[in-house]
C-alpha positions as CSV (number, residue, x, y, z in Angstrom):
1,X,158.2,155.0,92.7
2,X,159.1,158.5,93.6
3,X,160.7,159.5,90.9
4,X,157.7,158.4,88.5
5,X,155.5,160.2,90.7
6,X,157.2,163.2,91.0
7,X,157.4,163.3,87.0
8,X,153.5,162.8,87.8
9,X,153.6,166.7,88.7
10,X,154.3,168.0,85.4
11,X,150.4,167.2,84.6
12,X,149.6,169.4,87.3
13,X,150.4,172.6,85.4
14,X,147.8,174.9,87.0
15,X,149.5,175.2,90.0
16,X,152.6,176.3,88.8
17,X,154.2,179.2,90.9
18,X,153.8,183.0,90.2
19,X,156.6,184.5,89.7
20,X,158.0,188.4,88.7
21,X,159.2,188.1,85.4
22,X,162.7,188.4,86.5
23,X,162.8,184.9,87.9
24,X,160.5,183.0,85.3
25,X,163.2,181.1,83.6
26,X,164.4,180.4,87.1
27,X,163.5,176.5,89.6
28,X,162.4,177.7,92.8
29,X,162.7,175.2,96.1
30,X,160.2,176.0,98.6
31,X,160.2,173.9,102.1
32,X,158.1,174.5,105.2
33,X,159.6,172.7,108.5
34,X,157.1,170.9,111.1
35,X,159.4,170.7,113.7
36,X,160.3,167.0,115.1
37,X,160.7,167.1,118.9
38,X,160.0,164.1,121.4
39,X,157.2,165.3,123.4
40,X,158.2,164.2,127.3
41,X,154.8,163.7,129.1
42,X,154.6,165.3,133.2
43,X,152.3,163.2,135.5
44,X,148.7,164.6,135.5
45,X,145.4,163.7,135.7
46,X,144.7,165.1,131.8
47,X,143.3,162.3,129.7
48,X,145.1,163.9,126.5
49,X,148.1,163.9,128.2
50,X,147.6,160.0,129.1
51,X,146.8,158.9,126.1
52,X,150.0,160.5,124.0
53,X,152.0,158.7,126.6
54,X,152.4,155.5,125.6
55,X,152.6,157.0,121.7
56,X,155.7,157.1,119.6
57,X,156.7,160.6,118.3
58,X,155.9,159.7,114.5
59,X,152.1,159.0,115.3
60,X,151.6,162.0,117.9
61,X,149.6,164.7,116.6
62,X,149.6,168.7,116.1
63,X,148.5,170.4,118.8
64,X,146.0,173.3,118.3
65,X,148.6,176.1,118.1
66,X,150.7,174.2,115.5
67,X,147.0,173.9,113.6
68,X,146.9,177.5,113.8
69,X,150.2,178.3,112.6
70,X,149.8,176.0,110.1
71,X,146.6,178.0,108.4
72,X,148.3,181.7,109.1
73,X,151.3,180.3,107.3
74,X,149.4,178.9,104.4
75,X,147.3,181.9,104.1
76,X,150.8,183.7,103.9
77,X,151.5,181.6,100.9
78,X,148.5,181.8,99.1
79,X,148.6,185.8,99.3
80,X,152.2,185.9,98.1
81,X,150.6,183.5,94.8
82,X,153.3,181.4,95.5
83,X,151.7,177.9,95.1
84,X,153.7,174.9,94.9
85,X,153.7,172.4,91.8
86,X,154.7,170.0,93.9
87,X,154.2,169.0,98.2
88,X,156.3,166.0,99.7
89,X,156.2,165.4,103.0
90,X,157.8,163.1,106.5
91,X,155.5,160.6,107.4
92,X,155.1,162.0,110.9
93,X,151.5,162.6,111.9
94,X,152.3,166.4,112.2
95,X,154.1,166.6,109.3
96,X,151.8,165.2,107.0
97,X,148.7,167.0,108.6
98,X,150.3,170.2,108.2
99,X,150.9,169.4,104.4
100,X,146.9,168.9,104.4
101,X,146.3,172.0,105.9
102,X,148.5,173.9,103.3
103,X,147.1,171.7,100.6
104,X,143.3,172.4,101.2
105,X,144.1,176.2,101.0
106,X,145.9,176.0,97.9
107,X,143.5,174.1,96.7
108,X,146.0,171.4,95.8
109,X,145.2,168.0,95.2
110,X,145.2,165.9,98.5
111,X,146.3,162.4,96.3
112,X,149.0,164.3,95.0
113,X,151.0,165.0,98.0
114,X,154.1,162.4,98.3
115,X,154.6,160.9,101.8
116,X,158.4,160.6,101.7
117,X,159.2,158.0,104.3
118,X,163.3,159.3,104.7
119,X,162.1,162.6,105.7
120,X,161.3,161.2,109.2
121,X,164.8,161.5,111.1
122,X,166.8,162.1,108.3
123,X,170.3,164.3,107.6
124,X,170.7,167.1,105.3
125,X,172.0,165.3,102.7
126,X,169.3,162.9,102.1
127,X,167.0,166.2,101.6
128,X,169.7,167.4,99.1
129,X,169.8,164.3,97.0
130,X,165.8,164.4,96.9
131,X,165.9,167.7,95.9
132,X,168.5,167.0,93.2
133,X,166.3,164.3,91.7
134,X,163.6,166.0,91.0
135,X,162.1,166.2,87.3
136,X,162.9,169.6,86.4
137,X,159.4,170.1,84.6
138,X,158.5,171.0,88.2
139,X,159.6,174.5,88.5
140,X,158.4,175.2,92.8
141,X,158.5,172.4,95.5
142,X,157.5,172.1,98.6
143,X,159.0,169.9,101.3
144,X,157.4,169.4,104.9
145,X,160.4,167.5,107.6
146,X,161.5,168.1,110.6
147,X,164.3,169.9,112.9
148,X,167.0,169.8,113.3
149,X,167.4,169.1,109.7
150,X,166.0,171.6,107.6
151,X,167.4,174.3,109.8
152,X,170.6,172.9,109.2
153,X,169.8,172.7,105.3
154,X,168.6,176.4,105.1
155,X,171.9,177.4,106.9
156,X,174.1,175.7,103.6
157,X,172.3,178.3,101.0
158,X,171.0,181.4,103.3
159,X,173.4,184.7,103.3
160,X,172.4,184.6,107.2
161,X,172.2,182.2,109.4
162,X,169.1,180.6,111.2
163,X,169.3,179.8,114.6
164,X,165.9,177.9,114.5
165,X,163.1,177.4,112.1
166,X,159.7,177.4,114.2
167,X,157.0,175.1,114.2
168,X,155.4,176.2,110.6
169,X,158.6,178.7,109.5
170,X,159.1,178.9,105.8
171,X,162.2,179.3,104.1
172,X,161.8,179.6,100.3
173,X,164.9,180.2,98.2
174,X,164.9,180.6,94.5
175,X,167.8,179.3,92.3
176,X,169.0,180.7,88.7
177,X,169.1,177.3,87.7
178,X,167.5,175.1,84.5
179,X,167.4,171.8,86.5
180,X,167.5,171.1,90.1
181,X,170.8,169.2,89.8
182,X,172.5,172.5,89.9
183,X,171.3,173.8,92.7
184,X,174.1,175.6,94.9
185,X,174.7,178.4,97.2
186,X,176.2,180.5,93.7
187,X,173.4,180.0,92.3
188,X,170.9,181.5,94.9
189,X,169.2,184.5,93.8
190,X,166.6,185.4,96.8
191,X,165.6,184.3,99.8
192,X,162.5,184.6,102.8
193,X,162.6,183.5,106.0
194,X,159.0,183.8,107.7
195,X,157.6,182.3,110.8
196,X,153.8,182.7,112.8
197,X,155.2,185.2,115.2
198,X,157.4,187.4,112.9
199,X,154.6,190.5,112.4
200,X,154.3,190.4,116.1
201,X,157.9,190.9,116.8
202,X,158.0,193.9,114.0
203,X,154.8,195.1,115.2
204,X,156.9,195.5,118.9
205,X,159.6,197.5,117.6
């Protein structure tokens, strides 16, 4: 099923990423994390705080800061004309409502996001192998999971490594590659790390 609907993509051509000519003959993997952390509840009198209790961690939802990262991110995207072709996501309530949010301001197709239910609690190689299967028509993807995971998975390809990927972070890497198969450290060509508070931490220096 996945595999027929990530060939479904190549349909989707308007949405292909924008890219300097340099890297047009080039597959470019693009994942933003949501991170996956077990919320432990204090006692208190808050009725939110109550009712998320008894919840388990794949239903609970964003909170209204990781909304708000979630927009500045996209909106970081969007400027950069670096739309995905493609969005899969964890089944986690925060995951998949952070794909919404990116997908409404790219304009992207809600029915076209895949809820990928191994993303949820997963290892790095899982996220490798469904990278690797992916119909190379698609030229960008998107992936929305969880810590520690895709902190771990950045750390296999990035020159430097990444202590954490925040709630929202990006980390988009581009590969000289012609099918996603053949995607290795070797073959990595750039790299961005970019997270909500980053312009406040340079504007501090």
């Amino acid at each position: 099923m996945l595999n027929q609907l990530l060939r479904s993509s190549e349909s989707n051509s308007r949405f292909r990423l924008s890219q300097d000519s340099i890297f047009k003959s080039c597959l470019c993997f693009m994942f933003i994390l949501c991170v996956f952390t077990f919320w432990h509840c204090e006692k208190t009198n808050s009725p939110i705080m109550i009712d998320y209790e008894n919840i388990s961690d794949i239903d609970r939802p964003l909170k209204l800061k990781g909304i708000q990262s979630a927009y500045e991110m996209a909106r970081r995207i969007k400027l950069r004309n670096t739309i995905p072709e493609l969005i899969i996501t964890s089944p986690a309530n925060r995951a998949v409502h952070t794909a919404i949010i990116f997908a409404r301001l790219f304009e992207f197709p809600l029915n076209k996001i895949i809820i990928e239910e191994g993303l949820y609690a997963t290892e790095e190689d899982y996220i490798l192998k469904l990278i690797k299967k992916t119909d190379n028509s698609v030229s960008s993807l998107m992936i929305f999971g969880h810590n520690p995971e895709l902190t771990n998975f950045a750390n296999i390809f990035v020159k430097d490594a990444i202590d954490n990927i925040s709630t929202s972070g990006i980390v988009s890497l581009v590969f000289d590659i012609d099918k996603w198969k053949d995607i290795s450290k070797k073959k990595l060509i750039s790299e961005l790390f970019d997270f909500p508070k980053k312009n406040l931490q340079v504007e501090s220096l």
